[in-house]
C-alpha positions in Angstrom: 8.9 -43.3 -4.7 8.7 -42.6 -0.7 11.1 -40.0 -1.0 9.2 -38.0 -4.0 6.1 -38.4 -2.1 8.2 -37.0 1.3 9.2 -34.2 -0.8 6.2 -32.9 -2.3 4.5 -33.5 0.7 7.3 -31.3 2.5 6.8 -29.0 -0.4 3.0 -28.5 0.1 3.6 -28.1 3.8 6.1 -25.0 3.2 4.0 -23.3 1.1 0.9 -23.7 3.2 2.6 -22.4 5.8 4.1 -19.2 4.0 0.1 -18.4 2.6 -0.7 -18.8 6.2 2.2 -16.4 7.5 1.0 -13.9 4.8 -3.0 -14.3 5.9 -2.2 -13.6 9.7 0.5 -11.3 8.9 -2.1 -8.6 7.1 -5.3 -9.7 9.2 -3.3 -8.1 12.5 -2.9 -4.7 10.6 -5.7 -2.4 10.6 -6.1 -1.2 6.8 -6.9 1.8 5.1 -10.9 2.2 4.5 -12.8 2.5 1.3 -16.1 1.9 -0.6 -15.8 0.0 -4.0 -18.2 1.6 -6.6 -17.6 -0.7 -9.4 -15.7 -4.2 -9.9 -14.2 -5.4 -13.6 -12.3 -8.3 -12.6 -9.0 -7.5 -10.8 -9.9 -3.6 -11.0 -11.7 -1.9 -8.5 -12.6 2.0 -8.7 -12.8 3.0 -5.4 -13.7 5.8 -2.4 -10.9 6.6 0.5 -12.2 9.0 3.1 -9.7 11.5 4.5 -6.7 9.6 5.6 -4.3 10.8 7.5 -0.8 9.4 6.8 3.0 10.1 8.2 5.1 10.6 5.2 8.6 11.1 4.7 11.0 11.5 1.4 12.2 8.3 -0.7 15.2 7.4 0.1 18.1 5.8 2.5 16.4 5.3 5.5 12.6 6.3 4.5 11.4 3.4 6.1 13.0 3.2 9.3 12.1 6.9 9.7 8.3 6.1 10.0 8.6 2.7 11.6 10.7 4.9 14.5 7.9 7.6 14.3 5.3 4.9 15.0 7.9 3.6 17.5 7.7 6.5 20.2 9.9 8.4 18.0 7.8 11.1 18.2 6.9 14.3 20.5 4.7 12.3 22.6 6.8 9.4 23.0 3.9 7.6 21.8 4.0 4.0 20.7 1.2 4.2 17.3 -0.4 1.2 15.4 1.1 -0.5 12.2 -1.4 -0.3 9.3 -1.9 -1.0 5.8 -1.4 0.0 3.0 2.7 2.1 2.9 2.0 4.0 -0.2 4.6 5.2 -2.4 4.3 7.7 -5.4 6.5 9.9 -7.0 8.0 10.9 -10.4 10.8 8.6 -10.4 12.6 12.3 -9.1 13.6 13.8 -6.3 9.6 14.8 -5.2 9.3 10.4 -4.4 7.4 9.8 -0.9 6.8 6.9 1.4 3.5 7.1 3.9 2.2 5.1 6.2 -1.4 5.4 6.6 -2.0 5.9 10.5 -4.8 4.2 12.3 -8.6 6.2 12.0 -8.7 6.3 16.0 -5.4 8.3 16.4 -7.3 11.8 15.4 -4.5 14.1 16.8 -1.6 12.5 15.7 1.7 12.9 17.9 4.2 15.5 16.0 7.2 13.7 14.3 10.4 14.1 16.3 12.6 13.9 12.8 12.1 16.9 10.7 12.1 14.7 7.4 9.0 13.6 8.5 5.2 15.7 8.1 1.5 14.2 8.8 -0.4 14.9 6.4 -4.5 14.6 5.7 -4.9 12.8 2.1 -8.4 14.2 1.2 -11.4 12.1 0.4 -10.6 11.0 -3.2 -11.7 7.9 -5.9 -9.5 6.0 -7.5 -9.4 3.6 -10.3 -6.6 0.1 -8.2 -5.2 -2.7 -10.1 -4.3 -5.5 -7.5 -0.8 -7.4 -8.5 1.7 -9.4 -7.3 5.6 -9.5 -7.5 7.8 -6.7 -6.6 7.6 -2.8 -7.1 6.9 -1.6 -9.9 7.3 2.3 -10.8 4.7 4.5 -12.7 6.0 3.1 -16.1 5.4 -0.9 -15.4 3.0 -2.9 -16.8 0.7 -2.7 -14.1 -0.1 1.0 -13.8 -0.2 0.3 -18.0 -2.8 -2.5 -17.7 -4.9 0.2 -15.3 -4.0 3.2 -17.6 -5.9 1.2 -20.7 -8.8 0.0 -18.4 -9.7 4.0 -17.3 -8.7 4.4 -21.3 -11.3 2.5 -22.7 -14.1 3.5 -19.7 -13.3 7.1 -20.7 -12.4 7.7 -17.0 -10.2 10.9 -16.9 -6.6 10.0 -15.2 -7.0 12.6 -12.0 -2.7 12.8 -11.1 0.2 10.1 -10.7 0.0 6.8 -9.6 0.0 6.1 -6.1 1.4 2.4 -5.1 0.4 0.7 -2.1 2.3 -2.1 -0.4 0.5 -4.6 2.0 3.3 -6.7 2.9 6.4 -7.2 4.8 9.4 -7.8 2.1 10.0 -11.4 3.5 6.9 -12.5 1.6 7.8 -14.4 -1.4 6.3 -11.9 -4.3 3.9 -14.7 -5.7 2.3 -14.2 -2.4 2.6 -10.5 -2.0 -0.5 -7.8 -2.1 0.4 -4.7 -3.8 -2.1 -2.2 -5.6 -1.6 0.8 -8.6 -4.2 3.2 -7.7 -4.7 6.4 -10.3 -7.2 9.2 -9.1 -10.1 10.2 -10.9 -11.8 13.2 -10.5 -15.1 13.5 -8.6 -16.7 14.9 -11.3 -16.9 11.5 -13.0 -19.9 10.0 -10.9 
């Protein structure tokens, strides 16, 4: 009996720590800003400003290439914030990117010492975001699905691809991760 009650209580103790590992792990990251316009449950359609982001192909190394960008890899030897979301979108194909969003204060961003790497200014844009946890998914999965049927049955008009956005580092157990589907709408709309 003492030695359930040591393990569940060893149990609880684990897990509470994990959540609060994730909860300080995204409240040090800036994030990427928006304005919800409407709520249904866990879909939000949203506003992003401009954002400027430092993007780079899918594939190999895609991720080390930005985190050595932010790292003083670039012209200015310049060490830059980490932020939140990475996005990801992309076919499935060979035209797949990886961004990082880079922090609103840096408004000249240093140029990328690796070619494979561009900044790029996202324009300001609305899009309908499903929140969900687990691991990626692609533009097929059920969770772009689950949003695809939502902006279905609103009759709001599907505005490109699916964007994906990641919020946490991959040592997060995926009950426990943040991720989002996000699927533009045109402006046109509101």
């Amino acid at each position: 009996m003492i030695r359930r009650m040591l393990l569940v209580a060893g149990t609880l103790l684990v897990v509470g720590l994990v959540w609060s590992g994730c909860a300080m792990t995204r409240a040090g990251y800036e994030s990427a800003p928006y304005t919800v316009l409407e709520k249904s449950g866990r879909i939000e359609l949203r506003r992003y400003p401009i954002l400027r982001v430092a993007e780079t192909p899918r594939g190999g190394d895609d991720f080390m290439r930005l985190f050595r960008y932010i790292s003083k890899g670039n012209a200015a030897g310049e060490k830059i914030a980490m932020t939140t979301p990475v996005f990801m979108e992309g076919d499935g194909g060979t035209n797949e990117t990886m961004a990082f969003v880079l922090p609103e204060s840096l408004t000249a961003p240093p140029a990328p010492s690796n070619g494979r790497v561009s900044i790029r200014e996202l324009p300001p844009s609305t899009f309908a975001v499903l929140r969900f946890k687990g691991g990626q998914q692609g533009p097929d999965g059920k969770a772009a699905a689950e949003l695809r049927r939502w902006m279905a049955d609103r009759k709001l008009p599907v505005g490109g691809e699916a964007r994906f956005a990641y919020f946490d580092p991959p040592w997060i157990p995926g009950f426990l991760r943040r991720n989002e589907v996000m699927i533009p709408t045109p402006e046109s709309t509101r």
